[in-house]
MOPAC internal coordinates of N, CA, C and O (Angstrom, degrees):
PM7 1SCF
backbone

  N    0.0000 0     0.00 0     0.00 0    0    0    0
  C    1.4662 1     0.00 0     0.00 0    1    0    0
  C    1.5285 1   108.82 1     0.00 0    2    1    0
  O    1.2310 1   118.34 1   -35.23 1    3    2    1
  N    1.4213 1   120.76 1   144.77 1    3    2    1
  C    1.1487 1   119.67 1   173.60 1    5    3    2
  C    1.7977 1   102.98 1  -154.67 1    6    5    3
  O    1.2310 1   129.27 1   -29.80 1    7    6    5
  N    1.2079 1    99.74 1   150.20 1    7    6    5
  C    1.6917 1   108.68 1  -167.40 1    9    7    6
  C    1.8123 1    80.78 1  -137.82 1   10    9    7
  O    1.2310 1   127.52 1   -68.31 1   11   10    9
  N    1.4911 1   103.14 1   111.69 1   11   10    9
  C    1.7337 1   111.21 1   153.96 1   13   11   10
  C    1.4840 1   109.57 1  -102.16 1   14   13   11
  O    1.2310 1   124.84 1   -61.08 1   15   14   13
  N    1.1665 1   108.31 1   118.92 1   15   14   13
  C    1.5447 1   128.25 1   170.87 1   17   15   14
  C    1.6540 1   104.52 1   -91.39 1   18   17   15
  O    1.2310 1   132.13 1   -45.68 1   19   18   17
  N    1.4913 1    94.18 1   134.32 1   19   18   17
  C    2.0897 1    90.43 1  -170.43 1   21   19   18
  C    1.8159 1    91.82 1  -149.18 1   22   21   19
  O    1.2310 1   113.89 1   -23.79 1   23   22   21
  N    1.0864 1   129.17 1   156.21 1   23   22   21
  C    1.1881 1   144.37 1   153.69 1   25   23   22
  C    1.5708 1   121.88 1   120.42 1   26   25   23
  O    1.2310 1   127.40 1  -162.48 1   27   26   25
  N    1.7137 1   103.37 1    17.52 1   27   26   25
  C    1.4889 1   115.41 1  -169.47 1   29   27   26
  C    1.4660 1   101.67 1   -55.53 1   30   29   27
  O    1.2310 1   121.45 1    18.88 1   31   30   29
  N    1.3634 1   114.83 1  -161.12 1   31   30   29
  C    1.8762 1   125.02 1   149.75 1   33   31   30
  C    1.6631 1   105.06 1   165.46 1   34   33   31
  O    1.2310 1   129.85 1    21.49 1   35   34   33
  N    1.2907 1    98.61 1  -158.51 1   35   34   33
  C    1.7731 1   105.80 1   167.03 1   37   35   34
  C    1.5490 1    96.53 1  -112.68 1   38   37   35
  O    1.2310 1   118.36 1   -52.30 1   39   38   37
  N    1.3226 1   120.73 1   127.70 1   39   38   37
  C    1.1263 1   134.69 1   125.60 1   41   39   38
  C    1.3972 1   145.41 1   -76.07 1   42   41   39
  O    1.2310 1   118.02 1   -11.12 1   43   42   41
  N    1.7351 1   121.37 1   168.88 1   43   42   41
  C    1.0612 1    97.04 1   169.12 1   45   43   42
  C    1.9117 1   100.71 1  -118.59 1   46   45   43
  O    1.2310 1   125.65 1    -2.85 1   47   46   45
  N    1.6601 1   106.74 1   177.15 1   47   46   45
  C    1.4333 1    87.05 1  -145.03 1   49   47   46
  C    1.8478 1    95.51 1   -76.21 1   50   49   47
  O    1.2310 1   116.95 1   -14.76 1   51   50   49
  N    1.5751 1   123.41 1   165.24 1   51   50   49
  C    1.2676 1    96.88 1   176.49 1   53   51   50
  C    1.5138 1    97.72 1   109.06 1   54   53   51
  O    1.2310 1   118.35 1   148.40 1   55   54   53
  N    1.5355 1   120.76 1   -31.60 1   55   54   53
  C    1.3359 1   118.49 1   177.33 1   57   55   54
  C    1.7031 1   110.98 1  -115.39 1   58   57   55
  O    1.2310 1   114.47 1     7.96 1   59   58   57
  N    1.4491 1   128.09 1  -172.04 1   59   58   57
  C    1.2814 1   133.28 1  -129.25 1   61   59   58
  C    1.2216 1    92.13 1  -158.13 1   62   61   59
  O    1.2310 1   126.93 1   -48.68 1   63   62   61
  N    1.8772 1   104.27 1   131.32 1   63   62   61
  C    1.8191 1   107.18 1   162.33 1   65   63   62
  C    1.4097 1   102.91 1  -119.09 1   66   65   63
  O    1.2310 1   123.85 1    15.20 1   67   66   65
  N    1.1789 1   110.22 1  -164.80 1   67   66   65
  C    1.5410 1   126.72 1   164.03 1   69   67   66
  C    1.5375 1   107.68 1  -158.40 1   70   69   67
  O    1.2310 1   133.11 1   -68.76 1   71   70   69
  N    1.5945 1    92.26 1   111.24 1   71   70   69
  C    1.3507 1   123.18 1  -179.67 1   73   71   70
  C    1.7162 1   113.23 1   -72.11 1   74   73   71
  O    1.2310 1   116.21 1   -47.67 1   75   74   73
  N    1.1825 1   124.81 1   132.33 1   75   74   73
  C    1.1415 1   136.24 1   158.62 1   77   75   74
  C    1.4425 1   134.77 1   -79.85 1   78   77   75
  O    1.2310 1   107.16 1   -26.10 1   79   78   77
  N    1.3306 1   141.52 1   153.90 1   79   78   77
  C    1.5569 1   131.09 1   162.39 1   81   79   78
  C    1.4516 1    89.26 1  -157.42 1   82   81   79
  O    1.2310 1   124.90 1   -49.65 1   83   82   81
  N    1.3910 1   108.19 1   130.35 1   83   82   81
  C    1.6138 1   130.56 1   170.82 1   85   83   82
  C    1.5590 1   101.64 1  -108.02 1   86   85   83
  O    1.2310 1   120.06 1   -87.87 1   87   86   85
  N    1.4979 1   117.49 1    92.13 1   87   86   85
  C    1.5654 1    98.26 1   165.19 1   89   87   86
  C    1.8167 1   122.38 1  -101.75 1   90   89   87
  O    1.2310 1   116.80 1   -52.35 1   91   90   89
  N    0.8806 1   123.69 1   127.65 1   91   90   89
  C    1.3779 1   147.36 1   166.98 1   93   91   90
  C    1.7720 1   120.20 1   -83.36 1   94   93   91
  O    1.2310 1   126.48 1   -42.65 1   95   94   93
  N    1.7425 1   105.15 1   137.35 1   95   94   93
  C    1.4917 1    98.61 1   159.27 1   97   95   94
  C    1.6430 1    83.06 1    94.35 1   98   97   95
  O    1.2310 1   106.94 1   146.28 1   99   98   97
  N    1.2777 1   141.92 1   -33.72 1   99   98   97
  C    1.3221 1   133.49 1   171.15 1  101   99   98
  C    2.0264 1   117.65 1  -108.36 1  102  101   99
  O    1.2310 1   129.38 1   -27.71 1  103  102  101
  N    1.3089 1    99.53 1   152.29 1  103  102  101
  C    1.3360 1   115.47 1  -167.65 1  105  103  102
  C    1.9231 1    93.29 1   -91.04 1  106  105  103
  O    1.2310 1   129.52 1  -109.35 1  107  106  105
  N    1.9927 1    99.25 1    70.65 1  107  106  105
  C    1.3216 1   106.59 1   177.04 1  109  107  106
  C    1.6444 1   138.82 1   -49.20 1  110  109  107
  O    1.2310 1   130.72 1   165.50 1  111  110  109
  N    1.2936 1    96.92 1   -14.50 1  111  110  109
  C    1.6516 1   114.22 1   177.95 1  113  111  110
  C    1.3556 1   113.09 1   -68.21 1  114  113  111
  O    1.2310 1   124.31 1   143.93 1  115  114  113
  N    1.2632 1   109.34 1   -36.07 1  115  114  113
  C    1.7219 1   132.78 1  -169.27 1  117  115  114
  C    1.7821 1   107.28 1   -88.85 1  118  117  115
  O    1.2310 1   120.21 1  -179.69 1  119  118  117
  N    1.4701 1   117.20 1     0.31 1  119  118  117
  C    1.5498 1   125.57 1  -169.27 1  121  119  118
  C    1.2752 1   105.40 1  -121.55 1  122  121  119
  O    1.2310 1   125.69 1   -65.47 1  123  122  121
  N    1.6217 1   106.68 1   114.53 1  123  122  121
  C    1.4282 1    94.26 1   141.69 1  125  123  122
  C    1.3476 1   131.38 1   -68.69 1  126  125  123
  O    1.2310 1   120.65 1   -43.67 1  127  126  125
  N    1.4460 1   116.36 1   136.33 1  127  126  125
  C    1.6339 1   134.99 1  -174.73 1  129  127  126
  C    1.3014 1   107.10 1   -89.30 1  130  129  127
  O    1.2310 1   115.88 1   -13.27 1  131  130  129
  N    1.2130 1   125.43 1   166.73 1  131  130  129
  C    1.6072 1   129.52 1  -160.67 1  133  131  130
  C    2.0457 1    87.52 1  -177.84 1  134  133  131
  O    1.2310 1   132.42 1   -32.30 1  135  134  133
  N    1.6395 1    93.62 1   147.70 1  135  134  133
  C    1.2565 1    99.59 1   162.09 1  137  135  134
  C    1.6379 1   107.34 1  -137.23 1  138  137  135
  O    1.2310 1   121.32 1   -36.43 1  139  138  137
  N    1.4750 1   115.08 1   143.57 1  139  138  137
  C    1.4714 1   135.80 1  -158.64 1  141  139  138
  C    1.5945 1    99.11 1  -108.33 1  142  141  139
  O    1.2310 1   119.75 1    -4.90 1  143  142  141
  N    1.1365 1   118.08 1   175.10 1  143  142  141
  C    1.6460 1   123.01 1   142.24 1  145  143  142
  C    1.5542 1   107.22 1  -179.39 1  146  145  143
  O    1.2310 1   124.73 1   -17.16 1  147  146  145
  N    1.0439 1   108.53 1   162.84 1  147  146  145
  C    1.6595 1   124.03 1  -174.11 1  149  147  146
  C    1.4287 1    96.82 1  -131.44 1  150  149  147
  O    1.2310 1   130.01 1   -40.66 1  151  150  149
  N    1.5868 1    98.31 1   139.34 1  151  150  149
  C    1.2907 1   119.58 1  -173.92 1  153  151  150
  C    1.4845 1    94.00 1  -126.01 1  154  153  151
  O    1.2310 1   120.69 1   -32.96 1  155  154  153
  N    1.3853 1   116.29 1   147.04 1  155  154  153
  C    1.8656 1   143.34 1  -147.70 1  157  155  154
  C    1.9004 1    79.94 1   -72.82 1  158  157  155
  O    1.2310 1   127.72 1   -76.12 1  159  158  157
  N    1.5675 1   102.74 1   103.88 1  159  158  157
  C    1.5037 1   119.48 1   134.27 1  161  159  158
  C    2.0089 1    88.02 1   102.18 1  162  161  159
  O    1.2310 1   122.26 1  -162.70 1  163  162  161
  N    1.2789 1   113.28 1    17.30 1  163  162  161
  C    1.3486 1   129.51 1  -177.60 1  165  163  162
  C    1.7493 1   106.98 1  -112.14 1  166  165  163
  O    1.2310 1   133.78 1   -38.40 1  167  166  165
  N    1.4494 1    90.97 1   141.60 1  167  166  165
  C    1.7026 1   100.12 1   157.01 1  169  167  166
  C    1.7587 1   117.02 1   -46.57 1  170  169  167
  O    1.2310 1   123.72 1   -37.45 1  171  170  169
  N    1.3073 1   110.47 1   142.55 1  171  170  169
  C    1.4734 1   110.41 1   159.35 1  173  171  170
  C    1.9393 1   111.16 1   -66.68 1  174  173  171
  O    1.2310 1   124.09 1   -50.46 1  175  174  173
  N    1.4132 1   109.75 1   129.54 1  175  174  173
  C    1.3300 1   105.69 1   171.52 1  177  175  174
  C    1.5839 1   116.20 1  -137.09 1  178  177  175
  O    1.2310 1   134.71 1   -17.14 1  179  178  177
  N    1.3402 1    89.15 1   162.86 1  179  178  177
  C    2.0350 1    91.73 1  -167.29 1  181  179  178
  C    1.5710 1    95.58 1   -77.35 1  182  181  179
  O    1.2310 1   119.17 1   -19.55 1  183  182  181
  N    1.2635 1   119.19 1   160.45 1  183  182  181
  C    1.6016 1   149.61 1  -161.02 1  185  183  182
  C    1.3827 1   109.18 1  -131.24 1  186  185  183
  O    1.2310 1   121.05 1   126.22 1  187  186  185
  N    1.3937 1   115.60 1   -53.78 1  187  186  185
  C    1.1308 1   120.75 1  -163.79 1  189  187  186
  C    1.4772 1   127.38 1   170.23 1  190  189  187
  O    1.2310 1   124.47 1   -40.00 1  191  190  189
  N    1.6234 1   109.02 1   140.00 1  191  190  189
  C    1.4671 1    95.73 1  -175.77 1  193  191  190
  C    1.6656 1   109.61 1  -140.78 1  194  193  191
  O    1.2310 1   125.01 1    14.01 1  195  194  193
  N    1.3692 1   107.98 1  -165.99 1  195  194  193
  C    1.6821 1   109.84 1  -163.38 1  197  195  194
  C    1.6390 1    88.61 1  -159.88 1  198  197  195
  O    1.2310 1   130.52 1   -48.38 1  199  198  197
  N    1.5817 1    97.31 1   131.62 1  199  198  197
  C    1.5358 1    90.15 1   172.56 1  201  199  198
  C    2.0252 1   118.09 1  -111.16 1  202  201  199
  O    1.2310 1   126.79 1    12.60 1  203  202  201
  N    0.9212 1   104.55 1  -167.40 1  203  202  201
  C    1.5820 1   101.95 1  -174.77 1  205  203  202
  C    1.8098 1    97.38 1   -43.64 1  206  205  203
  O    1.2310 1   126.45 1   104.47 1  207  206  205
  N    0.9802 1   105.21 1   -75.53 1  207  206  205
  C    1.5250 1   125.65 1   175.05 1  209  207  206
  C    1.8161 1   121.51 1   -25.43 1  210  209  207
  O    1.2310 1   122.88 1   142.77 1  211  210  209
  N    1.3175 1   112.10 1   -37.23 1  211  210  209
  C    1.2062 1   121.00 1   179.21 1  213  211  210
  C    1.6150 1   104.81 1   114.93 1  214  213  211
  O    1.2310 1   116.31 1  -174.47 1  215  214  213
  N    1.2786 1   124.61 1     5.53 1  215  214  213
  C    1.1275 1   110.61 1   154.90 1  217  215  214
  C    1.0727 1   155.55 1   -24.86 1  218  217  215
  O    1.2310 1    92.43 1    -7.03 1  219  218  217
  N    1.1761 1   164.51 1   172.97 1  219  218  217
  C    1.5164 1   155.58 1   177.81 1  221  219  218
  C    1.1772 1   119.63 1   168.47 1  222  221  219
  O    1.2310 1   117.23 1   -47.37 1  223  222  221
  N    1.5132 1   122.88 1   132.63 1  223  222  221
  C    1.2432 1   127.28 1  -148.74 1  225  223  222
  C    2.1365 1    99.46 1  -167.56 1  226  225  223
  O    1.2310 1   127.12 1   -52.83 1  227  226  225
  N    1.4865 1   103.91 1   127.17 1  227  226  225
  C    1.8222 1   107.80 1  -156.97 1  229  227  226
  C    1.4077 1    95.30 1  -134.34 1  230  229  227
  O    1.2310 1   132.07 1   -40.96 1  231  230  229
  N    1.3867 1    94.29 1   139.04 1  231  230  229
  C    1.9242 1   127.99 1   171.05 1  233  231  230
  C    1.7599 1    76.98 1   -43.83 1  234  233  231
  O    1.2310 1   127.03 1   -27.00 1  235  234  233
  N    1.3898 1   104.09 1   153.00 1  235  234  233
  C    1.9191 1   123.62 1   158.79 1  237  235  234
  C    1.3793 1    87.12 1   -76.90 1  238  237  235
  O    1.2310 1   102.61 1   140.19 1  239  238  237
  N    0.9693 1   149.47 1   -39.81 1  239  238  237
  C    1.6023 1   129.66 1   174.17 1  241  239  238
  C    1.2426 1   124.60 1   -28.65 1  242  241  239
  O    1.2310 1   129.62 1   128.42 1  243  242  241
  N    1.6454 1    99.06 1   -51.58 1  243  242  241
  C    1.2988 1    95.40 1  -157.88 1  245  243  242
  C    1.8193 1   110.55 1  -130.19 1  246  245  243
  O    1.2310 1   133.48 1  -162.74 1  247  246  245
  N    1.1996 1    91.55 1    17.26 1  247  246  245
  C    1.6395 1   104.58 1   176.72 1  249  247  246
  C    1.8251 1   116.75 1   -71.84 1  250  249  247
  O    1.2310 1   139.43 1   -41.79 1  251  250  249
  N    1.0682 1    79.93 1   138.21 1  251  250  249
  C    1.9947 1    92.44 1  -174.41 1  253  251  250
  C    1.4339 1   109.04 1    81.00 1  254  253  251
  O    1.2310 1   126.29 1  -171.00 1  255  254  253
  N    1.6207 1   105.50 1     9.00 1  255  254  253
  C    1.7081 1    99.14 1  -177.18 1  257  255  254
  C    1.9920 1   103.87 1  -124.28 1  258  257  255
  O    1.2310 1   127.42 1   157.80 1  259  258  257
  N    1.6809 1   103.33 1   -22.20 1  259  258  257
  C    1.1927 1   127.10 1   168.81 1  261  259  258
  C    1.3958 1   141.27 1   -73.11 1  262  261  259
  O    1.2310 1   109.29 1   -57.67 1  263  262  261
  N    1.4362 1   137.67 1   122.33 1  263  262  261
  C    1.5326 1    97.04 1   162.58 1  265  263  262
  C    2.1576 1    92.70 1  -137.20 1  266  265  263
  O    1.2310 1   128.26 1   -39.36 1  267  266  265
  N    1.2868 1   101.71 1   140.64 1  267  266  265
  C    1.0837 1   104.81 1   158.73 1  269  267  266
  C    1.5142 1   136.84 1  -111.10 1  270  269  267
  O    1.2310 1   119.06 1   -52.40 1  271  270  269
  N    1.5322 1   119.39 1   127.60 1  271  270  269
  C    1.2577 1   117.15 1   162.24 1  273  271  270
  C    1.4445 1   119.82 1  -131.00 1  274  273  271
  O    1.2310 1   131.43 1     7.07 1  275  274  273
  N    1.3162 1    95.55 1  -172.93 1  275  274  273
  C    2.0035 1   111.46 1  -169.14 1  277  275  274
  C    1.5715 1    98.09 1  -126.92 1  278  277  275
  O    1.2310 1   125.84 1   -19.94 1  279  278  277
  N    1.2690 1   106.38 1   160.06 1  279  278  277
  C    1.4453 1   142.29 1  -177.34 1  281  279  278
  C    1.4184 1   103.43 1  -142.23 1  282  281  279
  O    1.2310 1   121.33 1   -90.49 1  283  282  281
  N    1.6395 1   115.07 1    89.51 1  283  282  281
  C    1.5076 1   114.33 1   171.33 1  285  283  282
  C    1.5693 1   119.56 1   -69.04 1  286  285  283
  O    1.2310 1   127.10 1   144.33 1  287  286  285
  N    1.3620 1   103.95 1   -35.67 1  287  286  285
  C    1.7377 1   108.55 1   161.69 1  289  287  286
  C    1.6648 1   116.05 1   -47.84 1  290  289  287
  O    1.2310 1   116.23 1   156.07 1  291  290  289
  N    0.9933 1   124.76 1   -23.93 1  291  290  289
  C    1.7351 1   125.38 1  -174.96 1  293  291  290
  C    1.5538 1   109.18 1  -133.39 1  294  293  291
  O    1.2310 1   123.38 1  -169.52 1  295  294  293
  N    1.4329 1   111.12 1    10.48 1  295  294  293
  C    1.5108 1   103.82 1   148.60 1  297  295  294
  C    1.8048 1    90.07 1    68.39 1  298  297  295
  O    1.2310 1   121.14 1  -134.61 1  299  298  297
  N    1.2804 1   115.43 1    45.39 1  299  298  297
  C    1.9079 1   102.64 1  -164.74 1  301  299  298
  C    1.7610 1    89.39 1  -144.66 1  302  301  299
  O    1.2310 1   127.41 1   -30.65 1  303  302  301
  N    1.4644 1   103.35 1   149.35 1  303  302  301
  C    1.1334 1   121.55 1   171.48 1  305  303  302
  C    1.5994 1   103.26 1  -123.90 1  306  305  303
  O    1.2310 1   116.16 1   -38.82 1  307  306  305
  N    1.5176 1   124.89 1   141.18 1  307  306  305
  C    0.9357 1   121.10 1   174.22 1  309  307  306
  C    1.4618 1   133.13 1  -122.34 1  310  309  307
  O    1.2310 1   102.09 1   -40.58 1  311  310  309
  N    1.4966 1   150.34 1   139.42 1  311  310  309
  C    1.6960 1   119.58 1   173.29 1  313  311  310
  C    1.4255 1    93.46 1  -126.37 1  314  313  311
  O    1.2310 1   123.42 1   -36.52 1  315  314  313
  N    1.3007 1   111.05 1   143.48 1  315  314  313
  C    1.4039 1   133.67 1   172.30 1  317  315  314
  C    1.8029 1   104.13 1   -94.70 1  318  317  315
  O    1.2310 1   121.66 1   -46.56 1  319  318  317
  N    1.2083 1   114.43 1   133.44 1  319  318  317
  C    1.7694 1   106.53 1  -177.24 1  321  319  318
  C    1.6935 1    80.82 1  -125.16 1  322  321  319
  O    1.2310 1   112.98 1   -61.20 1  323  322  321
  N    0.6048 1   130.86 1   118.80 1  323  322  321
  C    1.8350 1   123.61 1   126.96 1  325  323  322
  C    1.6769 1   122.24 1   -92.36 1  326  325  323
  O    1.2310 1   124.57 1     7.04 1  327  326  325
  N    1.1693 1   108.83 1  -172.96 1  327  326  325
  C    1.6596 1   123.44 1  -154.27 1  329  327  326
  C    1.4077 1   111.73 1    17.39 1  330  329  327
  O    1.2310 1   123.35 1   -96.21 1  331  330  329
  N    1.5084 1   111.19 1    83.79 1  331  330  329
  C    1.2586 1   112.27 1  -150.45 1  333  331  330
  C    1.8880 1   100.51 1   -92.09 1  334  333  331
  O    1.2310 1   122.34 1   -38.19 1  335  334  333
  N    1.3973 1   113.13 1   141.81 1  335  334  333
  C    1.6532 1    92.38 1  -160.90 1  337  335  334
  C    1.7799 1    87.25 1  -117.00 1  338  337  335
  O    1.2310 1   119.33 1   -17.58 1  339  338  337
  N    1.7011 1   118.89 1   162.42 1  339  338  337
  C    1.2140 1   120.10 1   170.19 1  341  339  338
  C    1.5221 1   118.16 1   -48.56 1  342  341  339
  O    1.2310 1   108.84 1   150.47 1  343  342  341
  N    1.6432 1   138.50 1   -29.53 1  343  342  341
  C    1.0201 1   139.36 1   163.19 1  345  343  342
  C    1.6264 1   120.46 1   -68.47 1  346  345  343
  O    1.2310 1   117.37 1  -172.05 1  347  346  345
  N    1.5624 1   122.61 1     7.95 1  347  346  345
  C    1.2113 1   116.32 1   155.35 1  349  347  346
  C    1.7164 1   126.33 1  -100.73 1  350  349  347
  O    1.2310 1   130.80 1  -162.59 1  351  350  349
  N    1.3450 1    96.77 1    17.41 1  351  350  349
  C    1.4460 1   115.05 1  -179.67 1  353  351  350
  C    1.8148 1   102.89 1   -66.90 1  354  353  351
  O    1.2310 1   121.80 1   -67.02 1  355  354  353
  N    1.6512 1   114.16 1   112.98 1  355  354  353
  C    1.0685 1   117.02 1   166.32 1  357  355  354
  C    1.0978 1   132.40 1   179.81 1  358  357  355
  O    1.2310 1    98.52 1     7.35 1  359  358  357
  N    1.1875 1   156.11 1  -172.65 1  359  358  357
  C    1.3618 1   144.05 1  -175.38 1  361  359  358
  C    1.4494 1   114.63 1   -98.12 1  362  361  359
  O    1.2310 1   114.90 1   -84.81 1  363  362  361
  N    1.5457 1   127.27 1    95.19 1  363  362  361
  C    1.3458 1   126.47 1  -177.59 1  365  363  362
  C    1.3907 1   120.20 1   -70.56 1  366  365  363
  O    1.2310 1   118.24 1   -34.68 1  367  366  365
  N    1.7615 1   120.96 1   145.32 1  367  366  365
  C    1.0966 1    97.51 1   157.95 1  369  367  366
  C    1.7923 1   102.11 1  -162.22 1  370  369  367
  O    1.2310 1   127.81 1    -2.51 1  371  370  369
  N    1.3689 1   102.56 1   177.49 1  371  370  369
  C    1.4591 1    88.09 1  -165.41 1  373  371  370
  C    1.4391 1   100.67 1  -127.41 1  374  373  371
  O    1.2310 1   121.43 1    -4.21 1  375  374  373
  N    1.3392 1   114.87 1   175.79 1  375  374  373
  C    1.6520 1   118.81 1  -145.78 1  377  375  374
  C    2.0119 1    98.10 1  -176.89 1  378  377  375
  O    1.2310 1   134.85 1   -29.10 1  379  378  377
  N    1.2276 1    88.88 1   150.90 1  379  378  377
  C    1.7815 1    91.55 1   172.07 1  381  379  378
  C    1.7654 1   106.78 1   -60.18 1  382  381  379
  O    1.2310 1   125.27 1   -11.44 1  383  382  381
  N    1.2470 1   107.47 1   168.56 1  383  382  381
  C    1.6010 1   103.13 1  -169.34 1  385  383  382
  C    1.6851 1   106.82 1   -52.33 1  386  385  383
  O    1.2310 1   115.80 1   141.11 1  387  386  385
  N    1.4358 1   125.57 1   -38.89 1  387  386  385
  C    1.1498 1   107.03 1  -148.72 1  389  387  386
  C    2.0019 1    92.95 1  -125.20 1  390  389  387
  O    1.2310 1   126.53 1  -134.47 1  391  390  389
  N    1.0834 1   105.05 1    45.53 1  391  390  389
  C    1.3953 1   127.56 1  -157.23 1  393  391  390
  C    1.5302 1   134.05 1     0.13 1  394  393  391
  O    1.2310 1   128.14 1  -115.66 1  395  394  393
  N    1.2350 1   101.92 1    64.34 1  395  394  393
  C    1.1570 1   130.74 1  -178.72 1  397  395  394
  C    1.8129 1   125.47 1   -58.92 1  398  397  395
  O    1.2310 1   133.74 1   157.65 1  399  398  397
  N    1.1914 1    91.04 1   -22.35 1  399  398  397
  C    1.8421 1   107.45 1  -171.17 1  401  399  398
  C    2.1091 1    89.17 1   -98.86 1  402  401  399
  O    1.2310 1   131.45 1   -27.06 1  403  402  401
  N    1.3572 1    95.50 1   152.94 1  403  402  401
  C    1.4648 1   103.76 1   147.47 1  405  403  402
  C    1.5350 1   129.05 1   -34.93 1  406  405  403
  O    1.2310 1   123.53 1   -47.67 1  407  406  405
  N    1.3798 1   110.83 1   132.33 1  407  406  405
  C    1.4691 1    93.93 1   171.35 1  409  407  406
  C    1.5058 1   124.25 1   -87.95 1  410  409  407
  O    1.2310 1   116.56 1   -32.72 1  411  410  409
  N    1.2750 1   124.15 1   147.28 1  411  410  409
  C    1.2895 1   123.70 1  -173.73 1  413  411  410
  C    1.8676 1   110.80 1   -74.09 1  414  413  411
  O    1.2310 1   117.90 1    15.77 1  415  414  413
  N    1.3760 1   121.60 1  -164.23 1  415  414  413
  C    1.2909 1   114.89 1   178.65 1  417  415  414
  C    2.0601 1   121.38 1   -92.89 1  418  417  415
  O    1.2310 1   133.69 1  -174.86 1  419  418  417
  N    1.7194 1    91.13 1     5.14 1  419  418  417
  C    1.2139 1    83.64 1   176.63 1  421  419  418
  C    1.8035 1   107.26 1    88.75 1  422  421  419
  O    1.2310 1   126.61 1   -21.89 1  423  422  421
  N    1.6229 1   104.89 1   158.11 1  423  422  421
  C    0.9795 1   119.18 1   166.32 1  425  423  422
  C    1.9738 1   113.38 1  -129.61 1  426  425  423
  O    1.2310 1   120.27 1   -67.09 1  427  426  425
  N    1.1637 1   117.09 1   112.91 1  427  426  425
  C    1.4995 1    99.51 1   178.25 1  429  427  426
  C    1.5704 1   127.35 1   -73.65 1  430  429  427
  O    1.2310 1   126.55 1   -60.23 1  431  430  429
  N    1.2759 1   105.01 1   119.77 1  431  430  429
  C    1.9334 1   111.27 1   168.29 1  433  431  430
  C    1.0519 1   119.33 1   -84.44 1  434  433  431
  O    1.2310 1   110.69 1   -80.68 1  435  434  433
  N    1.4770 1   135.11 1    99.32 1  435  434  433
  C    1.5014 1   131.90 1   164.77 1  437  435  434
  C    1.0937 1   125.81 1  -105.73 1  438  437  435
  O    1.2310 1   123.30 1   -79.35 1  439  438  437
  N    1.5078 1   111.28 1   100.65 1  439  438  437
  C    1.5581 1   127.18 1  -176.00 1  441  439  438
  C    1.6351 1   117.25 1   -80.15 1  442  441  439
  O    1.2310 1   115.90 1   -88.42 1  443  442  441
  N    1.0129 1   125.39 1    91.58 1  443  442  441
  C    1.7125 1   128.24 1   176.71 1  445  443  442
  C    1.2726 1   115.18 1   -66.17 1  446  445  443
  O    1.2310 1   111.80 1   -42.46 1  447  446  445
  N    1.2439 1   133.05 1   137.54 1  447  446  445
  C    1.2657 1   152.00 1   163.48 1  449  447  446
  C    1.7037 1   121.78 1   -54.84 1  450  449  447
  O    1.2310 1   120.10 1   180.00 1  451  450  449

């Protein structure tokens, strides 16, 4: 199994990425997707997820600022962040809902003030 997370960077706060996850080695259609991240000297915590169905369901962190979807044709999970604030600075990454697979290496978000 492998989950590549891609689309980190520096921002500044106020602006917007779009996060990537390529997972491989799993029958992704059949998974609920979830996205994680760890912030410097913090627990890893869930963000957000999407179920087979199209579900979707967001941390109060980051709700009304998030949206996640999937692409079962490309095996890809995606999160959109806008108004991006210095407290979303962290290393994203994505995982079956209840993270069951290996974790991948992450993508880093650095939101500047």
């Amino acid at each position: 199994v492998q989950l590549q997370a891609s689309g980190g960077g520096l921002v500044q706060a106020g602006g917007s990425l779009r996060l990537s996850c390529v997972a491989s080695g799993i029958l992704f259609s059949l998974n609920d997707m979830a996205w994680y991240r760890q912030a410097p000297g913090k627990q890893r915590e869930w963000v957000a997820s999407i179920s087979i169905t199209g579900h979707t369901d967001y941390a109060d962190s980051v709700k009304e600022r998030a949206t996640v979807s999937r692409d079962n044709a490309k095996n890809t999970i995606y999160l959109q962040m806008n108004s991006l604030k210095p407290e979303d600075t962290a290393v994203y990454y994505c995982n079956g809902l209840y993270a069951y697979y290996s974790w991948g290496q992450g993508t880093l978000v650095t939101v500047s003030s």
